[in-house]
Wavefront OBJ file of the C-alpha trace (Angstrom):
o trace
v -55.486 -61.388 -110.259
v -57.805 -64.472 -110.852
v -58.356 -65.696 -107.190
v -62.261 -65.368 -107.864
v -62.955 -66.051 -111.275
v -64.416 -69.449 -111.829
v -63.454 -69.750 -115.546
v -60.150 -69.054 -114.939
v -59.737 -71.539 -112.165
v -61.827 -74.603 -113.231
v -59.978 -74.497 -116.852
v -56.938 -74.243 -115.136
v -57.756 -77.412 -112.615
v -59.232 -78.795 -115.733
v -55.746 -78.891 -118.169
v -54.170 -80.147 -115.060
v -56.503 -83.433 -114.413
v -56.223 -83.625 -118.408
v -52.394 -84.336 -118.453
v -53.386 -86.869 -115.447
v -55.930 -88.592 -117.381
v -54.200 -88.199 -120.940
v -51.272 -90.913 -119.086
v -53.799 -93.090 -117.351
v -55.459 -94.382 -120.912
v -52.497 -93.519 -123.121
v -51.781 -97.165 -122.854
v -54.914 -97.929 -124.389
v -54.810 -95.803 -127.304
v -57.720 -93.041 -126.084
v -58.392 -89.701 -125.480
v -60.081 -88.933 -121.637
v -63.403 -87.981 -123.516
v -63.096 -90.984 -125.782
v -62.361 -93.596 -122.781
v -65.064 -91.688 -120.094
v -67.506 -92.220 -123.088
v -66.627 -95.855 -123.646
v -66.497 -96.279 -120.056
v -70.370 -95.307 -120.055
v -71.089 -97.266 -123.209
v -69.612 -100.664 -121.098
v -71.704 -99.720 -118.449
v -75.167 -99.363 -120.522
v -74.718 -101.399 -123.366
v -77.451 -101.115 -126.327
v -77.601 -96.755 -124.634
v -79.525 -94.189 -127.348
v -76.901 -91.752 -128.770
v -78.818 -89.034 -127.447
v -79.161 -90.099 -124.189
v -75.193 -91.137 -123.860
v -74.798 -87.347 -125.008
v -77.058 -86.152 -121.906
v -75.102 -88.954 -119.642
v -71.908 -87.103 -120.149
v -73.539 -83.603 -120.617
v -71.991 -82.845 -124.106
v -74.068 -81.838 -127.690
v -75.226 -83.955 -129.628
v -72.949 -83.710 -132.322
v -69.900 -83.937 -129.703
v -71.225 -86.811 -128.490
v -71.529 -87.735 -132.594
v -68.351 -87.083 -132.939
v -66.785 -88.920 -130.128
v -68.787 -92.001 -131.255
v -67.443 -92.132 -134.828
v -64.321 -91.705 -132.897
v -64.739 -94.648 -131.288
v -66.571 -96.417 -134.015
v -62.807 -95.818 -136.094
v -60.944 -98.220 -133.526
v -63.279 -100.626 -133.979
v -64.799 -100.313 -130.023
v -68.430 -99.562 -130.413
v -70.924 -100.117 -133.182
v -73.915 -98.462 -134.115
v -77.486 -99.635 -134.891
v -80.952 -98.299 -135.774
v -83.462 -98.499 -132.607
v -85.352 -101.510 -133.693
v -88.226 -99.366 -131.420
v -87.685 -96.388 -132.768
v -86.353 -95.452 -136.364
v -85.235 -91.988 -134.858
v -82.773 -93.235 -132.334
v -79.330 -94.924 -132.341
v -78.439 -97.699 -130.047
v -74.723 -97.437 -129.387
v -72.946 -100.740 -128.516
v -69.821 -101.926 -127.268
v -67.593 -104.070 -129.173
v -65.848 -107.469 -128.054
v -62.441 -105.716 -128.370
v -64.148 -102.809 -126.023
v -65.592 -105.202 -123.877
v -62.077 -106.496 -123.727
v -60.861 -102.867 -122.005
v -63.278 -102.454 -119.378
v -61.495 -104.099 -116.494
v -57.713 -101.868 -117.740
v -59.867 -98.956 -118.125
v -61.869 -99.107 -114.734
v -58.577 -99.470 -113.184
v -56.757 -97.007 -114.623
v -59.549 -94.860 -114.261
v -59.618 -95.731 -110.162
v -55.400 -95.348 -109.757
v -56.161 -91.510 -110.724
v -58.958 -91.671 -107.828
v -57.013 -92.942 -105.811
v -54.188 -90.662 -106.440
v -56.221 -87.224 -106.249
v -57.561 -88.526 -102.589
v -54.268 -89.527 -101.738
v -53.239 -85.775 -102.213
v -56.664 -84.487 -101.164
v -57.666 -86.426 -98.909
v -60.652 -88.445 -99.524
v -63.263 -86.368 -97.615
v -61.663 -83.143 -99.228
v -62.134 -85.067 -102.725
v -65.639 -86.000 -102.732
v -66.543 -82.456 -101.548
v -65.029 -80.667 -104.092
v -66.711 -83.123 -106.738
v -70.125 -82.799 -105.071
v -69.868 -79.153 -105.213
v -68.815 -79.001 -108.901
v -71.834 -81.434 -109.565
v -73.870 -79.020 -107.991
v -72.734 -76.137 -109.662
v -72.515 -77.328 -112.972
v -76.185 -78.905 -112.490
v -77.181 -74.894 -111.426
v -75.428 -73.105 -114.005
l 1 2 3 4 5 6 7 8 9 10 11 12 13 14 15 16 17 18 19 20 21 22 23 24 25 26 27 28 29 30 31 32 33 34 35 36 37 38 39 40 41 42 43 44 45 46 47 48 49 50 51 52 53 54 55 56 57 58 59 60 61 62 63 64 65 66 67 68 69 70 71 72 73 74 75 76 77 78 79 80 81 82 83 84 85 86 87 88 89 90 91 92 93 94 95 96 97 98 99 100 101 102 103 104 105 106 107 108 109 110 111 112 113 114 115 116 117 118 119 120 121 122 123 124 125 126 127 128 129 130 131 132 133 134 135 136 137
């Protein structure tokens, strides 16, 4: 009945890689969105709110909400833009800091896992042309 709707289809492959993702950073006591943020946050330290929102192509107050999220567990802190009074500069915590290793590994076992069943050409295709469509639409 679905075969060719796209909504149908991508939310369905998306519950699916969010059980899969759900177990790979349940041991560290996040969410997918909250460790895929903090993942970016280890990886730009000192990032404006608003452009870590545009990083992980979310609102503004998702990405808000995510951070105080985040901010609760004691992994990030946040500070006014000594440049700009406007902006927030998001930074990582030592305890976050701490993670980024477990988290980068957990986060490649799934990887590996989904090009194990895929098949590693197969995989970056399909994740190219998702890119690509969610950069259209």
């Amino acid at each position: 009945m679905f075969e060719q709707c796209l909504y149908f289809n991508t939310t369905s492959l998306a519950r699916k890689l969010e059980r899969e993702w759900t177990l790979a950073f349940k041991p560290f006591g996040l969410t997918p969105s909250q460790a895929f943020m903090l993942r970016v946050i280890l990886e730009k330290p000192q990032s404006y709110q608003n452009a870590l929102a545009k990083e992980m192509n979310i609102t503004k107050p998702t990405a808000s909400r995510g951070l105080d999220g985040l901010e609760k567990l004691g992994l990030i802190e946040r500070r006014p833009s000594p440049d700009d009074a406007r902006e927030i500069e998001v930074h990582p915590t030592r305890k976050a800091k701490a993670m980024k290793d477990g988290l980068n590994a957990a986060s490649s076992e799934v990887t590996k896992k989904f090009k194990k069943l895929l098949g590693s050409d197969e995989f970056l295709d399909v994740v190219g042309k998702l890119r690509g469509i969610s950069e259209i639409l």
